[in-house]
C-alpha positions as CSV (number, residue, x, y, z in Angstrom):
1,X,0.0,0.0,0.0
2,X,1.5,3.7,-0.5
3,X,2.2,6.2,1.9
4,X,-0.2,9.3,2.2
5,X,-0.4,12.1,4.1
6,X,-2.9,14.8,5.1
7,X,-1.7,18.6,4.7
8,X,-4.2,20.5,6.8
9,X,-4.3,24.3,6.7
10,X,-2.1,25.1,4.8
11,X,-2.6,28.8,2.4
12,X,-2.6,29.0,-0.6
13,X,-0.5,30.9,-2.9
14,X,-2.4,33.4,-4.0
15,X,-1.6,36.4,-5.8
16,X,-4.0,38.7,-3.7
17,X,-4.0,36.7,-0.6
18,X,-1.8,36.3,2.4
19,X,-0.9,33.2,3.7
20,X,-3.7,32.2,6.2
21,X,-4.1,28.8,8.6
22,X,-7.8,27.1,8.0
23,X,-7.9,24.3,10.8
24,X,-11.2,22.9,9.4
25,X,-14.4,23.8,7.0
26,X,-15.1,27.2,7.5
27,X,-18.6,26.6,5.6
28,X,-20.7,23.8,6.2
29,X,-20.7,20.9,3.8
30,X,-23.9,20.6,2.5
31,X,-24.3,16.2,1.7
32,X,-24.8,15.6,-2.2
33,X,-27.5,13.2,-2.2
34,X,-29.7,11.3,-5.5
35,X,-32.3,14.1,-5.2
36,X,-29.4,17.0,-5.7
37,X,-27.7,15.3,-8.6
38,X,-30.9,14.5,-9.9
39,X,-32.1,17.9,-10.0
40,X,-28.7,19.8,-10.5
41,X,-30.0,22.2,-13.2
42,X,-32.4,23.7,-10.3
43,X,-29.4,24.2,-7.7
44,X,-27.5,27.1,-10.2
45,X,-25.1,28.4,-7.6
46,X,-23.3,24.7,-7.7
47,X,-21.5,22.6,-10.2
48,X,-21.9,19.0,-8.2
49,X,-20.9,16.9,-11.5
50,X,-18.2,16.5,-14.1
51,X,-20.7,17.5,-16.9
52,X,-22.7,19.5,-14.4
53,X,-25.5,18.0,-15.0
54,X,-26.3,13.8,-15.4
55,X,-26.6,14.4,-19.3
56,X,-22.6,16.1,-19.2
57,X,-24.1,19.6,-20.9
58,X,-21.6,21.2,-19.4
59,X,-24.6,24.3,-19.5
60,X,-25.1,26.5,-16.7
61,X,-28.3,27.7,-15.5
62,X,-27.0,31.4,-14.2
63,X,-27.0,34.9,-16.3
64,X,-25.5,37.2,-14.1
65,X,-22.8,37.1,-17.1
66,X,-24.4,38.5,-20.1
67,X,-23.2,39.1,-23.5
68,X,-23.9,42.5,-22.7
69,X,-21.5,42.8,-20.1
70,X,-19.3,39.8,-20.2
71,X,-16.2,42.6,-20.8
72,X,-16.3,43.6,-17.8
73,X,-15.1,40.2,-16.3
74,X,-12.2,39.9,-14.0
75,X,-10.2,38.3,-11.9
76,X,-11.5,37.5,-8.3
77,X,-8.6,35.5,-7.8
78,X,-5.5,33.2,-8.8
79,X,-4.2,30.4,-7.1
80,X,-1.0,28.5,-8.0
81,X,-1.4,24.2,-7.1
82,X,1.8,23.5,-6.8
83,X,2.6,21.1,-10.0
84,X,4.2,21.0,-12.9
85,X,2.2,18.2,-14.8
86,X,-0.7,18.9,-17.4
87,X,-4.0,20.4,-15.6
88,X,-7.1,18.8,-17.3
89,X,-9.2,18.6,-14.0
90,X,-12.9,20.2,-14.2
91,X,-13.2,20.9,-10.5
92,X,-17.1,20.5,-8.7
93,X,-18.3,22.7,-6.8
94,X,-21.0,22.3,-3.3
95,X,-22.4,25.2,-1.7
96,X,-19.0,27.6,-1.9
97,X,-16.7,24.6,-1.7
98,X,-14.8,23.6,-4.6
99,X,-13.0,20.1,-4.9
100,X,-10.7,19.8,-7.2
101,X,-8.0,17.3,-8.2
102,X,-4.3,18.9,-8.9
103,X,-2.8,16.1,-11.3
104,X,-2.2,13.0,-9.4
105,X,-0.4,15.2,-6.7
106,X,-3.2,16.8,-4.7
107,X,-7.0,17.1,-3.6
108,X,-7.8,20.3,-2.4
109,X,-10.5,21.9,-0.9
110,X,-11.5,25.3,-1.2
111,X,-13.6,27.9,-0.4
112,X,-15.0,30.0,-3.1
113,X,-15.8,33.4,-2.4
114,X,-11.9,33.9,-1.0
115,X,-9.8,31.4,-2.5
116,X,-8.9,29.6,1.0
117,X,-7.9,26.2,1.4
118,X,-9.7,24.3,3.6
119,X,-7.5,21.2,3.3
120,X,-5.4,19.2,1.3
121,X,-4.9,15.4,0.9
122,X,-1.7,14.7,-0.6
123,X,-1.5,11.5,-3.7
124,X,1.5,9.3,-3.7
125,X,2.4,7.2,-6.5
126,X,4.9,4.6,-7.4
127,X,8.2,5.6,-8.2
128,X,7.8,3.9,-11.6
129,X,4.1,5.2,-12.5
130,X,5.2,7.1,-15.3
131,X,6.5,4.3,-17.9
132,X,3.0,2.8,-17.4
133,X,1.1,5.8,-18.6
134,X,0.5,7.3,-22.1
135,X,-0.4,10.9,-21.3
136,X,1.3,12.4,-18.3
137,X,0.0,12.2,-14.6
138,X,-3.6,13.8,-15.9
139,X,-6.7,13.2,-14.0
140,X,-10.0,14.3,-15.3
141,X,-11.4,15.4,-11.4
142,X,-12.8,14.2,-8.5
143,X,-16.6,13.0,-7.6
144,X,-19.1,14.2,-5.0
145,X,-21.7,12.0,-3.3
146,X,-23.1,12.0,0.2
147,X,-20.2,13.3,2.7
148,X,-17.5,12.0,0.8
149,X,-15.0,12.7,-2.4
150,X,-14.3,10.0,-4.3
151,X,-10.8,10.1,-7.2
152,X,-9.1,7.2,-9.2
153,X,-5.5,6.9,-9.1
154,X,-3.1,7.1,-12.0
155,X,-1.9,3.1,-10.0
156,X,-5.2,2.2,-10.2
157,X,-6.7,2.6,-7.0
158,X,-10.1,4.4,-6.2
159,X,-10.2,6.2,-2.9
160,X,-12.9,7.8,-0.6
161,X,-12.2,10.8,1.4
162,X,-14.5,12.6,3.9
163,X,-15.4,16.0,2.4
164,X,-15.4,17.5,5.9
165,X,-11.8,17.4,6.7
166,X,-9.8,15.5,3.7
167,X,-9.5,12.1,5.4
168,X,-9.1,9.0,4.2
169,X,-12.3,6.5,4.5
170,X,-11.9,3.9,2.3
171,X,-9.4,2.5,-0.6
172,X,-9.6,-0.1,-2.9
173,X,-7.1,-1.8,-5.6
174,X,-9.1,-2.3,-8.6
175,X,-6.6,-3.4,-11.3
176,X,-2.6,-4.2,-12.1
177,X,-1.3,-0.9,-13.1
178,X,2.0,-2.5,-14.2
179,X,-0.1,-3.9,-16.8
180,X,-1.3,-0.3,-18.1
181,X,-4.3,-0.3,-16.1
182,X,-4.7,3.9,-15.1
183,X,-7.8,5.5,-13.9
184,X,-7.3,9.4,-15.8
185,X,-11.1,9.7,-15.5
186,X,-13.4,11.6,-12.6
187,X,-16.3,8.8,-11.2
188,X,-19.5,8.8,-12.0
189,X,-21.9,7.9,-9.0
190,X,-25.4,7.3,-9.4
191,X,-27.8,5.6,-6.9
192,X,-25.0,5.1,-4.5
193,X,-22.6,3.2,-6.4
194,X,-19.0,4.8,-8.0
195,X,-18.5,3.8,-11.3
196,X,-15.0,4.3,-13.0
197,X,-13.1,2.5,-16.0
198,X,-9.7,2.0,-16.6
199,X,-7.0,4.0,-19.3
200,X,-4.2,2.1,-20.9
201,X,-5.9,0.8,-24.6
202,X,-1.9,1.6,-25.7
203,X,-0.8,-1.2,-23.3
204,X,-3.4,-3.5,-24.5
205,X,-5.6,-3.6,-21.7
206,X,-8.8,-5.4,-21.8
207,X,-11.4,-2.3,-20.7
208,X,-13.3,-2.7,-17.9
209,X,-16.1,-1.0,-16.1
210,X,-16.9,-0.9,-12.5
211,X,-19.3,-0.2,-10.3
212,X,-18.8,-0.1,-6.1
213,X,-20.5,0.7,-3.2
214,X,-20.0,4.5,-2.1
215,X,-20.1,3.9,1.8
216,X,-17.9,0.1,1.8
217,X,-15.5,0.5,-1.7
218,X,-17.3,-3.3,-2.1
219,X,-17.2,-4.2,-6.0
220,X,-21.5,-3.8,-7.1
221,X,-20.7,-5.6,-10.6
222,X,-18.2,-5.2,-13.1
223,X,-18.5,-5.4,-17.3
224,X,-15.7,-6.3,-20.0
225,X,-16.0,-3.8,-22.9
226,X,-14.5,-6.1,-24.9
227,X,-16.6,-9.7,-25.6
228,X,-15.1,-12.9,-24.1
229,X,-16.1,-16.1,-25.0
230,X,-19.6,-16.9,-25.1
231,X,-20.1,-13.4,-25.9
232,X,-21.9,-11.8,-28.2
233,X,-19.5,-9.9,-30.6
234,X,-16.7,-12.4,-29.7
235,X,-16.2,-13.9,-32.9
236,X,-15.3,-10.7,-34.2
237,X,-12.1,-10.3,-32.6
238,X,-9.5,-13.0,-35.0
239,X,-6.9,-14.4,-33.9
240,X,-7.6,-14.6,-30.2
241,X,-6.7,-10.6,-30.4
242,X,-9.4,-10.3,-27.6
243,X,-7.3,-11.2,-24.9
244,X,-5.4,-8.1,-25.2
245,X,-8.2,-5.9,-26.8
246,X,-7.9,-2.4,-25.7
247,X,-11.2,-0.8,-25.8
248,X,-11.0,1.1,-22.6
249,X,-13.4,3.3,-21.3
250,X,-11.7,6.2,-19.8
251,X,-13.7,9.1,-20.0
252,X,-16.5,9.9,-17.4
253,X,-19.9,8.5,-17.9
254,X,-23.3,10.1,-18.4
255,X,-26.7,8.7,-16.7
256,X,-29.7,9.2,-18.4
257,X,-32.6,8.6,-15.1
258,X,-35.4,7.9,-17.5
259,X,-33.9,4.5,-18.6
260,X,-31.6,3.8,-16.2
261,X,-29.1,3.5,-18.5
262,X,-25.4,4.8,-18.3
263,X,-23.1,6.3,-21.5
264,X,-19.5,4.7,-22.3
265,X,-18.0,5.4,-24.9
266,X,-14.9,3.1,-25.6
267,X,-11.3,3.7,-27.4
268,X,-9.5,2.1,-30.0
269,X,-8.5,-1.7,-29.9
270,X,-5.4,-3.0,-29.3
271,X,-3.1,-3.2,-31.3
272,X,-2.8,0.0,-33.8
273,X,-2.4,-2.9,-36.5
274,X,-6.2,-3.7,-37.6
275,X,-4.6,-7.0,-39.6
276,X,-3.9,-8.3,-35.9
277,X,-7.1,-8.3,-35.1
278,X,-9.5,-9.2,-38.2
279,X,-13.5,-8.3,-38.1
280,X,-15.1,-5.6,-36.9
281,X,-13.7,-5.5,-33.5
282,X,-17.4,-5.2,-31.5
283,X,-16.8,-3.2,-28.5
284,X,-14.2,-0.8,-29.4
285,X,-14.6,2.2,-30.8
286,X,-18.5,2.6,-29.6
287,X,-21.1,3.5,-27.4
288,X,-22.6,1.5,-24.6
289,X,-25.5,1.6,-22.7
290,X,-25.1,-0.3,-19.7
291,X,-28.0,-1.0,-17.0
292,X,-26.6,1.0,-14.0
293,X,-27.6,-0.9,-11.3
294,X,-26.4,-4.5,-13.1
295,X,-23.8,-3.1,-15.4
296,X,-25.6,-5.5,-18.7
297,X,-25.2,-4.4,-21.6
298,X,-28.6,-2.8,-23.3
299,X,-27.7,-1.7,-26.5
300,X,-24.2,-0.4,-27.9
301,X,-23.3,1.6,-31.6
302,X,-20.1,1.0,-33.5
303,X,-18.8,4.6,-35.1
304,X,-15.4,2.5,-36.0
305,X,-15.1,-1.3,-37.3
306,X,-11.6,-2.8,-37.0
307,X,-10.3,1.0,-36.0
308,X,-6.9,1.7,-38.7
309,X,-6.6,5.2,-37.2
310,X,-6.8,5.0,-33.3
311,X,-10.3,6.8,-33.7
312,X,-11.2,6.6,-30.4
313,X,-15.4,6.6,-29.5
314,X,-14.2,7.2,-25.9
315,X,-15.7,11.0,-26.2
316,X,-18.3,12.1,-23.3
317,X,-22.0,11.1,-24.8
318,X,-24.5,14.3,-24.3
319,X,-28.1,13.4,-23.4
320,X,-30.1,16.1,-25.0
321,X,-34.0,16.3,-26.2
322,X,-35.0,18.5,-29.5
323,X,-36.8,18.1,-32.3
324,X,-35.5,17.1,-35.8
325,X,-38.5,17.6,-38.8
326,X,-41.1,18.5,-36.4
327,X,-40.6,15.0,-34.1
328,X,-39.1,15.0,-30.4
329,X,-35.6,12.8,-30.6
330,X,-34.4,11.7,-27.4
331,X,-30.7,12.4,-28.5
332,X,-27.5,11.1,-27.1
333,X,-24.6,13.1,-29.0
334,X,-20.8,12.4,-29.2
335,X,-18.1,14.5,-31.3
336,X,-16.0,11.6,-32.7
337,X,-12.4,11.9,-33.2
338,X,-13.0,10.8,-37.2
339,X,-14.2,14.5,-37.4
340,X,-18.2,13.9,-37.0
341,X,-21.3,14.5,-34.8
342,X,-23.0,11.8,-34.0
343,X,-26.9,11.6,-32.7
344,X,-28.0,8.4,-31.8
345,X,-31.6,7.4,-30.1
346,X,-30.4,6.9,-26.2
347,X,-33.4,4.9,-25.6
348,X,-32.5,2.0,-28.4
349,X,-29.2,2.7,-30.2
350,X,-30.4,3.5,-33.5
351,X,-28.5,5.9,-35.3
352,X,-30.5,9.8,-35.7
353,X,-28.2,11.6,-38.2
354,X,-24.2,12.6,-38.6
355,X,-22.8,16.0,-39.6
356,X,-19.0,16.8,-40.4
357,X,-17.7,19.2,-37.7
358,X,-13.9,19.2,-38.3
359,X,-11.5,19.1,-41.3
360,X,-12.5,15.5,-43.0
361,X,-10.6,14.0,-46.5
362,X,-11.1,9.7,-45.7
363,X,-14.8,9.8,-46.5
364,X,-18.0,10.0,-45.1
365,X,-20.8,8.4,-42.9
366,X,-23.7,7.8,-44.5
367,X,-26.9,7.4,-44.0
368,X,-27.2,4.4,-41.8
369,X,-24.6,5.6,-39.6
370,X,-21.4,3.5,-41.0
371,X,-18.2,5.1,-42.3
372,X,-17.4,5.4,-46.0
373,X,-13.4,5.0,-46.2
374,X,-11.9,6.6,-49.6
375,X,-9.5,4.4,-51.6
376,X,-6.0,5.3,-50.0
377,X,-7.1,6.5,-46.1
378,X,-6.8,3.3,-44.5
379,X,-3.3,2.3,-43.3
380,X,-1.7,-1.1,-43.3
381,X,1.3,-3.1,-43.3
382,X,3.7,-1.2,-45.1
383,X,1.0,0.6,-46.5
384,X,1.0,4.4,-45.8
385,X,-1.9,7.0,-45.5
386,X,-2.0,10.4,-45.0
387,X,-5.6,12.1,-43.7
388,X,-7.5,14.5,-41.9
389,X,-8.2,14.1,-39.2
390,X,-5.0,12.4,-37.2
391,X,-4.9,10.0,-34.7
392,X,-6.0,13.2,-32.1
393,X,-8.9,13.3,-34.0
394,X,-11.2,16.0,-35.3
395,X,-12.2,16.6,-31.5
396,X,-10.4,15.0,-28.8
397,X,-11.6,14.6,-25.3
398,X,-11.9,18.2,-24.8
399,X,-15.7,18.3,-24.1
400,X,-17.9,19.7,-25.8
401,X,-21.1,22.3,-24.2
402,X,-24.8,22.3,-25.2
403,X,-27.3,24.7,-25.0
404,X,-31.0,22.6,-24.2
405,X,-32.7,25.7,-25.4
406,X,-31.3,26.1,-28.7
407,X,-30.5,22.7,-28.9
408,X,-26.7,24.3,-30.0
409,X,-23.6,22.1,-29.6
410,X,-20.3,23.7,-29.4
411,X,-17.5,21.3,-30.6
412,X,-13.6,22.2,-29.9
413,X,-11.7,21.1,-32.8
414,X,-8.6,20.0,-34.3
415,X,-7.2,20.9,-37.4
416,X,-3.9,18.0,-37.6
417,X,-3.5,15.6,-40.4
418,X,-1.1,12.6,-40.2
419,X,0.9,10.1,-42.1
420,X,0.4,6.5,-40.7
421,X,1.2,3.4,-41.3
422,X,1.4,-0.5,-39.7
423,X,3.6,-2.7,-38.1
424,X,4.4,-6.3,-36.9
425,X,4.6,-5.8,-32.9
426,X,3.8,-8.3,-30.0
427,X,2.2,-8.4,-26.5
428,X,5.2,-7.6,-23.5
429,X,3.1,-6.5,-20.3
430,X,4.3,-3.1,-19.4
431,X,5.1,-1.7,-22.4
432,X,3.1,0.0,-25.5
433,X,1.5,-2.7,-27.7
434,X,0.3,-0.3,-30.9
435,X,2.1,-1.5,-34.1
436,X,1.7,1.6,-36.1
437,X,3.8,4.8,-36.4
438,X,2.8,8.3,-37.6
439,X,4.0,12.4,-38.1
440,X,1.9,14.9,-38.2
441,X,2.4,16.6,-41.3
442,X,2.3,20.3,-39.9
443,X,1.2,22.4,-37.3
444,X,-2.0,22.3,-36.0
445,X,-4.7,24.7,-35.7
446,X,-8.1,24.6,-34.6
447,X,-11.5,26.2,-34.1
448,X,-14.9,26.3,-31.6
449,X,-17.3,25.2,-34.0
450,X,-21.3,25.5,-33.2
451,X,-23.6,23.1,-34.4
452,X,-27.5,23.4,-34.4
453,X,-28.7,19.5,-33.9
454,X,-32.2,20.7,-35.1
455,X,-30.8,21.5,-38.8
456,X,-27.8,19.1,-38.7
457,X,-25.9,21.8,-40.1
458,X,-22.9,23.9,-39.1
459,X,-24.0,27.3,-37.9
460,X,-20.4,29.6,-37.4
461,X,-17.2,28.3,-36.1
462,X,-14.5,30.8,-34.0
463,X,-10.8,29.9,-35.5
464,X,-7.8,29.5,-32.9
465,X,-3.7,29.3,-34.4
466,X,-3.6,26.2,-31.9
467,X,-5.5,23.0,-31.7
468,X,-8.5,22.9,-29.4
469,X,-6.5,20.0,-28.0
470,X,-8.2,19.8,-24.3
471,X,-9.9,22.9,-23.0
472,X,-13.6,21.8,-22.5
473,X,-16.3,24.7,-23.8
474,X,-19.1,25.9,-21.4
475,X,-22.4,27.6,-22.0
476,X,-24.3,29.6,-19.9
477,X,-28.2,31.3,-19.6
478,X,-26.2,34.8,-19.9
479,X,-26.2,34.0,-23.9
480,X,-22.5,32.9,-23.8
481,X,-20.0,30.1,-24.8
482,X,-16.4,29.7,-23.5
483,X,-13.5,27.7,-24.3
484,X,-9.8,27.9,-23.1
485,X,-7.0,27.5,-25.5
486,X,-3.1,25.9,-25.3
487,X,-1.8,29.9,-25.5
488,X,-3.5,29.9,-22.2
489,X,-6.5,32.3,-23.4
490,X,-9.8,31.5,-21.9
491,X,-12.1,33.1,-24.4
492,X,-16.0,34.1,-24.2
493,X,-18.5,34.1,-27.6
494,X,-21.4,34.9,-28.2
495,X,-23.8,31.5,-28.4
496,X,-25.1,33.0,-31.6
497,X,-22.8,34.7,-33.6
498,X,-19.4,33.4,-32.4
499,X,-18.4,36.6,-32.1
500,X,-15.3,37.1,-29.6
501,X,-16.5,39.5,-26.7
502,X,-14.0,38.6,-23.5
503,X,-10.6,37.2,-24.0
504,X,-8.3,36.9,-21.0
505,X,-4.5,35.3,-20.8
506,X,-4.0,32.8,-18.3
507,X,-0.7,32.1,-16.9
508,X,-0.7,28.7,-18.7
509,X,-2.3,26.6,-21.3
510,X,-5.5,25.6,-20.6
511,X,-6.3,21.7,-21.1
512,X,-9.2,21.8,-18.5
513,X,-12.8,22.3,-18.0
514,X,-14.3,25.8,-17.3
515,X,-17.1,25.6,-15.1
516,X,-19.6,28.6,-13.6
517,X,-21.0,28.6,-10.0
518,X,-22.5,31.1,-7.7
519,X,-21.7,32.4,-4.5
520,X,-22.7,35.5,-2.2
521,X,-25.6,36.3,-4.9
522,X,-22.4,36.6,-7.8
523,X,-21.9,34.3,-10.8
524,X,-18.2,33.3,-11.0
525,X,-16.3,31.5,-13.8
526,X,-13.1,29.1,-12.9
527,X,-10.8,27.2,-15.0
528,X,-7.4,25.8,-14.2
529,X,-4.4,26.5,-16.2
530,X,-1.2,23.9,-16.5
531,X,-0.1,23.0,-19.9
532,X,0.4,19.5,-20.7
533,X,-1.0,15.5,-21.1
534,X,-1.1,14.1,-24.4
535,X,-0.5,16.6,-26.8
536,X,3.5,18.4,-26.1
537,X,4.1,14.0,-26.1
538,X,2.8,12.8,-29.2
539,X,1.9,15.7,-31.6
540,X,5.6,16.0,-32.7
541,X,5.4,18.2,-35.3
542,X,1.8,19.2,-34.9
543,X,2.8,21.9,-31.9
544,X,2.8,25.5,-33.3
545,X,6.1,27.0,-33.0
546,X,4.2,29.5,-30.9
547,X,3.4,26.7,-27.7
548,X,6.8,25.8,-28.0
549,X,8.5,28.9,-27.7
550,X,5.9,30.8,-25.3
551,X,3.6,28.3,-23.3
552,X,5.1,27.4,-19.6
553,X,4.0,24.5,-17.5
554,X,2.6,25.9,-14.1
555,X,-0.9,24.8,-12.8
556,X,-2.8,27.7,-11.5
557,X,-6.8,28.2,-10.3
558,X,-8.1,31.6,-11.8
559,X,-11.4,32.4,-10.8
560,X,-13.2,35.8,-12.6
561,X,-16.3,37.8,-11.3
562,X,-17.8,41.1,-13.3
563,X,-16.3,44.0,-12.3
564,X,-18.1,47.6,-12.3
């Protein structure tokens, strides 16, 4: 078991703020139970979820903020974490305490209206974490439910803390991470059970879902992503390639009440080489609907058969109702890294529509929802492919915001293509199992793109020199959108137009979620800074000479409120 320890009291660095000694909660911790999640969309002031809300809309309810007056915005306050590594947390917030996860170094507590810490529990890893993880030591957040915080280690671990004072209550092993298995994700807890999955598709993994008891850590049920034998799908995994499949599910779920049905998406197989594999590959590179309270599987969509590109379907899936042709379609949405929107029918599966969102030369999907591959896109065996988009994809996890009004989606994009081709490899534990290479052809760029679901068309998109590589968007009632960017810009449209009406420099680049929560009768707007994860590793050539030369590593919490 590793060694942790609890830092309690200790002040922040602030730039406005002295240091300061907090013994204990200086508000009172309010307990996030079923009926607050449920109904997060009428409690405006907080932010209790990674998506906000169960559908992940990442759409907040206040309009203090307008698109009148959104200039005016300023800082209330930053706060430098303490780390180095890549930032890519979305904090929560519960009545004027945010949680929030720094890397895999740090939870911290922390009251809102005066950027105190309230307490900190200190991570510690293994000493040889790092060759077992693709992206850096990233996490996605931590999770709030009943008295307690909940956060998946990068060594596969899922711990409990109580919200009150940062202790630990509970830990569990869940997985080998010297085989690959990470935990990059924040939880997703619904009717009292924590649900996570497991990074590490590069190491060839076989993804998993769990689901455990919030008050004991005991294991609920658990799900293979990929089909073992007896299995429905199994015979579409050749040459026994399931046993090392991939297919992890590593980004946070979403929860759709009405069905009782939770949203995984799943990443590419394992390995890069589709000839290692041959057949559709069912599992990977989908959607799945899983019963949340016995983990089956109801229904599941393929966007990718036997995945050439490392086109992950891991990307958050948006519950959202609107009507297409005059008829109501119960939508579940997800931006897919082969540059298009999907809408899918949450309550069966079937596919709704696509649209392309991003720069797109291999083809198309058509109209019953599978991909169209030009001659000369698919890589192979000493066969090389350039195309649009790369292996980062036309959106990567960087999430995506909604407006349930307008029924408006606003995508970050990626403008990177690659040259890619295959290779012979074979399964060592430990180490990366993809048998494929690939260079970007050029610098990146990249772009907020809006897309109204109602018309399946493209509506305006906001260009940025850099890829929208990470930096999650966020909409609000005040008739705005905002998105951070890797110069470290967080950046405010209007929903409509696109047109830029705030932009404010950060001191690093931003690869988190920005989030908007109330406190005191003000609407505030946080993101954390910190350049890093998966992009300054594997983009190569795709980094703009500009993040090179001018972005610095630094994680810091910057907090705005409207000035007069």
């Amino acid at each position: 078991m590793t060694t942790k320890r609890l830092l309690l009291g200790t002040a922040l660095i602030a730039a406005t703020f002295a240091s300061t000694s907090v013994p204990a909660l200086s508000l009172d911790w309010k307990d996030v139970t079923e009926d607050r999640l449920l109904n997060a969309d009428k409690n405006p002031d907080d932010w209790l979820l990674y998506g906000r809300n169960y559908g992940a809309q990442r759409h907040s309810p206040l309009s203090q903020i307008t698109t009148k007056n959104v200039a005016k915005l300023k800082p209330a306050y930053q706060i430098a974490l303490g780390s180095l590594d890549g930032q890519e947390v979305t904090p929560v917030v519960n009545n004027g305490i945010m949680i929030l996860a720094v890397s895999h170094q740090y939870i911290d507590a922390v009251e809102v209206a005066t950027g105190k810490r309230l307490w900190r529990y200190e991570l510690t890893l293994p000493a040889d974490i790092d060759q077992f993880a693709c992206c850096g030591r990233v996490t996605k957040g931590a999770s709030l439910y009943g008295d307690k915080v909940f956060f998946g280690t990068l060594d596969a671990r899922l711990i409990a803390l109580n919200a009150k004072d940062g202790k630990l209550v509970w830990e569990k092993k869940l997985e080998d991470y010297k085989s690959g298995y990470t935990i990059t994700m924040a939880p997703t807890i619904v009717k009292g059970k924590v649900m996570v999955g497991f990074a590490g598709g590069e190491f060839g993994i076989t993804g998993q879902i769990l689901a455990l008891d919030t008050e004991t850590g005991n294991e609920v049920w658990k799900t293979s992503t990929v089909p073992q034998p007896g299995e429905p799908g199994y015979d579409t995994w050749g040459l026994d390639s399931t046993k090392y499949g991939g297919a992890a599910s590593w980004l946070t779920a979403t929860y759709d009440p009405a069905q009782n049905l939770t949203f995984w998406g799943t990443g590419n197989p394992a390995p890069w080489n589709a000839a290692m594999r041959p057949g559709d590959n069912v599992g990977s590179t989908s959607l799945l609907a899983l019963d949340a309270d016995t983990g089956k599987k109801v229904w599941q969509f393929q966007h990718v058969q036997n995945d050439a590109w490392d086109w992950d379907s891991m990307n958050e899936a948006v519950t959202i109702d609107f009507e297409k042709d005059g008829k109501p379609v119960k939508g579940v949405i997800q931006a897919h890294k082969n540059g298009f929107l999907y809408t899918l029918d949450r309550t069966n599966g079937k596919f709704v529509q696509a649209v392309a969102f991003a720069n797109v030369d291999w083809g198309t999907v058509n109209a019953q929802g599978k991909m169209e591959v030009l001659p000369g896109k698919r890589p192979g065996v000493g066969v090389k492919a350039t195309l649009c988009p790369s292996f980062f994809g036309g959106k990567g996890w960087a999430h995506l915001a909604v407006d349930p009004k307008s029924a408006m989606a606003f995508i970050p994009t990626m403008d990177m293509c690659v040259t890619m081709d295959h290779e012979e490899t074979s399964y060592k534990k430990g180490t990366m199992y993809l048998g494929a290479s690939g260079e970007m052809t050029g610098p990146g760029k990249g772009a907020l793109t809006a897309v109204d679901l109602k018309t399946n068309k493209v509506a305006w998109s906001w260009p940025n020199p850099s890829p929208l590589q990470a930096g999650s968007a966020l909409t609000t009632d005040g008739g705005l959108v905002f998105v951070g960017t890797l110069e470290g810009n967080l950046v405010a449209l209007d929903q409509t137009s696109g047109k830029e009406l705030w932009n404010y420099r950060t001191p690093s680049g931003i690869v988190g979620g920005t989030i908007s929560f109330g406190s005191g009768g003000k609407q505030y707007i946080a993101v954390v800074s910190g350049y890093g994860g998966a992009f300054p590793l594997w983009a190569g050539k795709g980094v703009p000479d500009h993040i090179k030369n001018s972005v610095n590593k630094g994680a810091v919490l910057n907090v705005f409120e409207l000035g007069e």
